[in-house]
Each structure stands twice: as C-alpha cells, then as structure tokens.
C-alpha positions in Angstrom: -57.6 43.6 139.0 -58.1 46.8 136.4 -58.8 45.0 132.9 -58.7 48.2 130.3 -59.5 46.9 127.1 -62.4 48.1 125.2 -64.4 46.1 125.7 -64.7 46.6 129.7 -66.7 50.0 129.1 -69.2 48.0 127.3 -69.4 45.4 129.5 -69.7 47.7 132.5 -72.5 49.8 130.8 -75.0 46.1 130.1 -73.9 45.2 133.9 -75.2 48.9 134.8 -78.6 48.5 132.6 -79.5 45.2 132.6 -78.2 43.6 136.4 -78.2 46.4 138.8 -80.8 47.9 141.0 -80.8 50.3 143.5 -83.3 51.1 146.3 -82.1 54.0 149.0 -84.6 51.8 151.1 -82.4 49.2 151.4 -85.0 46.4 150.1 -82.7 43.5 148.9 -81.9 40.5 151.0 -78.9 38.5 150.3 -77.8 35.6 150.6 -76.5 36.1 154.0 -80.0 37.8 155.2 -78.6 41.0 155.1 -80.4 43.4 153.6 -78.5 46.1 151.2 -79.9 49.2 148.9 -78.4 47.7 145.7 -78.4 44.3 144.1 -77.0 42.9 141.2 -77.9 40.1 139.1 -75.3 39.3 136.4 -77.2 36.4 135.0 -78.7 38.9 133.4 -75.9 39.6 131.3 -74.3 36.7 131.3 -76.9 34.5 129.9 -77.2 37.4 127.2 -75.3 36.6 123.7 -73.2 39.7 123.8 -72.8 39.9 127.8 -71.4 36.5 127.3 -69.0 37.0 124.7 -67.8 40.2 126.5 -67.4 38.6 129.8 -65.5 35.4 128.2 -63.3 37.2 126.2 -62.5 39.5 129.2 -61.7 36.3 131.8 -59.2 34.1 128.9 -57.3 37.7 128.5 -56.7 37.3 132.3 -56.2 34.1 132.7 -54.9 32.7 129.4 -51.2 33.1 130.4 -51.9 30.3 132.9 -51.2 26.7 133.3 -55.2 26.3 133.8 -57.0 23.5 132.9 -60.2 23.9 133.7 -62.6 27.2 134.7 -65.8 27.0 136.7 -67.7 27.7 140.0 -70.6 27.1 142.3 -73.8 26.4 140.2 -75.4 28.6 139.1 -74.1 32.0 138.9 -70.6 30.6 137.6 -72.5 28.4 135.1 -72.3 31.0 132.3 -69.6 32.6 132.7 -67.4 29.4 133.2 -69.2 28.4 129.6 -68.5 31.4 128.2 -64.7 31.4 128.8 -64.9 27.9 127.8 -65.8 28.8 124.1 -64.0 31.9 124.3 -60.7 30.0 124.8 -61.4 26.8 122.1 -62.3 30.2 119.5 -58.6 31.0 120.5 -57.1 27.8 120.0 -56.0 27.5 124.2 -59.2 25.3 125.2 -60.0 25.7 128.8 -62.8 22.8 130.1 -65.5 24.3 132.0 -66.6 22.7 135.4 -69.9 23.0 137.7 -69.8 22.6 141.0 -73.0 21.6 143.0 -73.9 22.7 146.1 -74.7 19.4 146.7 -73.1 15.5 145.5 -75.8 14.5 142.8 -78.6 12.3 144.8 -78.1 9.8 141.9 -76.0 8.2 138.9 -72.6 9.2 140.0 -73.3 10.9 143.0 -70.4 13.4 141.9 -70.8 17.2 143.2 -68.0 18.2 140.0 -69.4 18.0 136.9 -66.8 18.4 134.2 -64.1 16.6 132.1 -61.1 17.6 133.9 -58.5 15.2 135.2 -57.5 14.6 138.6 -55.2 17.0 140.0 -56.3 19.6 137.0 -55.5 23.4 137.8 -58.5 25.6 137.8 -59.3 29.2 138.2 -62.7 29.5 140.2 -65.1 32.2 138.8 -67.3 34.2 140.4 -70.6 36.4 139.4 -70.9 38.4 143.1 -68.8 38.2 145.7 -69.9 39.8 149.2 -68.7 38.3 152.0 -67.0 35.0 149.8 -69.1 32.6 151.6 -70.2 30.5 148.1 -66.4 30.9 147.1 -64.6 29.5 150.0 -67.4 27.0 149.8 -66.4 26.2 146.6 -62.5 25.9 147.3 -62.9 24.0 149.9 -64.8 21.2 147.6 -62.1 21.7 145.0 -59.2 21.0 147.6 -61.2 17.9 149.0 -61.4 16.8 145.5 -57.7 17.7 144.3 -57.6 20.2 142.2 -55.4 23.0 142.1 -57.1 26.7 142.5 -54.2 28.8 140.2 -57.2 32.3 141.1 -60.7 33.1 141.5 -62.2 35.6 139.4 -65.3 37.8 140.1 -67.6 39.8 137.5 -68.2 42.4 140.8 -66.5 42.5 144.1 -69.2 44.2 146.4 -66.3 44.9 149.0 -67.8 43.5 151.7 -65.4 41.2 153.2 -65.0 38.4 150.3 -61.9 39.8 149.0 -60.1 39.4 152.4 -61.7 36.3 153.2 -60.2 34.4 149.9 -57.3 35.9 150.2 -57.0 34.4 153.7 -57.1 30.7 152.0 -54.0 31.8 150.1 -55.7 32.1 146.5 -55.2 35.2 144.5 -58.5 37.3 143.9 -59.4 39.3 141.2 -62.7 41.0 140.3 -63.3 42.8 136.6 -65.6 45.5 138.7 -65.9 46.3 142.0 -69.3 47.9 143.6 -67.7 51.0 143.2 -68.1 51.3 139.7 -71.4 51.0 139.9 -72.7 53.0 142.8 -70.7 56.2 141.9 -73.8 56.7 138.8 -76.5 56.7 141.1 -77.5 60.4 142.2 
C-alpha cells in the first residue's frame, strides 16, 4: 500500500526521528530472539499528539470506504493507533469503534480477551505498529475468527519485510503497511 497524501512525508520524518534506531552491530533483540541492526518503536509517535493525528487520519483515508465496524489489534502497540483512527473517524462523521485484544482472557470480571463495543459478527480491520515475521498478527486473527468477527484487512505503520507480509496473506486477509523498512534504512549512511 503507497498512501501519498501530505501528510505521509511528515509522518515518515517523526517515525524516522523519534522511533527508529540503528546499530551496524546488530544490538536489538525482537520479539522472536532474533537480533537485528535497527529497531523501531512507533509508540513513540503514536502516543504523540501529532504522530497520532497523522497516523489516524492516514488509516480512515484507507479504510473509510469499508464496511468496518470496528479497528483494533493486539495490546499494546495497536492500542494507539486503533484509538487514533477511532477519533479520527467520529471527527469525520463515519465512527469506527476501537477494540483491544489481550494477549491473554482477563484473569477476572468478564474474563473477556476483546475489549470493545462491537457486536457479534462486527467487521474489523486489524492494525498493526511492526510487523516482522506476523507472529502477533496471525495471533491476533486467529482470536478474532474464534470470536466471530470478520477481518475486512490488516494494516501496519511499518512492514519490516521479514516474512509477515507472506505469512497474513497466507490466512487470506489483505495486508497493507503505510511504510515498509525500506523507507527507513535507505537514510542511514
């Protein structure tokens, strides 16, 4: 997915200053134990004020010409970003609920692992901060399937190209990333 609107370049450049580092050494672990010379940690920008504005008004221009219901992901990287689209898509009169999905059912209360107010059977787009290998994602769709819901796409902020894409597609769910590690790697020297 290419989103070209002008507010991508922005976007791209907090993303690129606040959420990315880079060490030839190769001194980041992931999730997955591997270890990699760059990392990126969107929260930083999308906790921010303007990082979230940019990053909801650029996921409701891709998805708002869907039949979704609801948007939202595996806590807590999707938190803000699913919040952001959220407000984001009431400010444009086509509200969208936002969802969390714990990694775990709640010990407690009502034991539910999808927090939200979406009906059963809603359709949902699934978003994403970084996908590697899609391991969180297909996670994810697998809980939403069990649960009924519909997955219309899932949306990344970056797609580090290192499997996920294939991996999603695989389930039969469209994917879509706003950047791609690409975009990021080709400014270091």
């Amino acid at each position: 997915m290419s989103l070209e609107s002008e507010n991508r370049p922005r976007l791209l450049e907090l993303l690129f200053k606040e959420s990315f580092r880079y060490s030839a050494d190769g001194a980041f672990q992931l999730t997955s134990g591997k270890k990699t010379a760059y990392y990126i940690d969107c929260k930083k920008v999308s906790l921010d004020a303007e990082g979230a504005t940019l990053i909801g008004q650029e996921i409701f221009e891709a998805i708002k010409t869907l039949p979704v219901e609801g948007v939202g992901g595996m806590t807590l990287g999707a938190d803000p970003i699913a919040t952001a689209v959220s407000v984001i898509s009431f400010l444009e009169k086509q509200p969208i609920q936002a969802f969390i999905v714990r990694k775990t059912p709640k010990a407690h209360g009502s034991k539910r692992q999808i927090e939200g107010n979406l009906h059963e059977g809603a359709k949902v787009v699934v978003v994403e901060d970084v996908v590697t290998t899609g391991g969180s994602t297909l996670r994810t769709l697998e809980i939403l399937e069990k649960a009924g819901y519909a997955v219309l796409k899932v949306i990344a902020l970056v797609d580090r190209k290192e499997g996920g894409r294939e991996a999603i597609a695989q389930t039969g769910v469209r994917f879509e990333s706003l950047f791609t590690i690409d975009d990021f790697t080709r400014h270091i020297v």
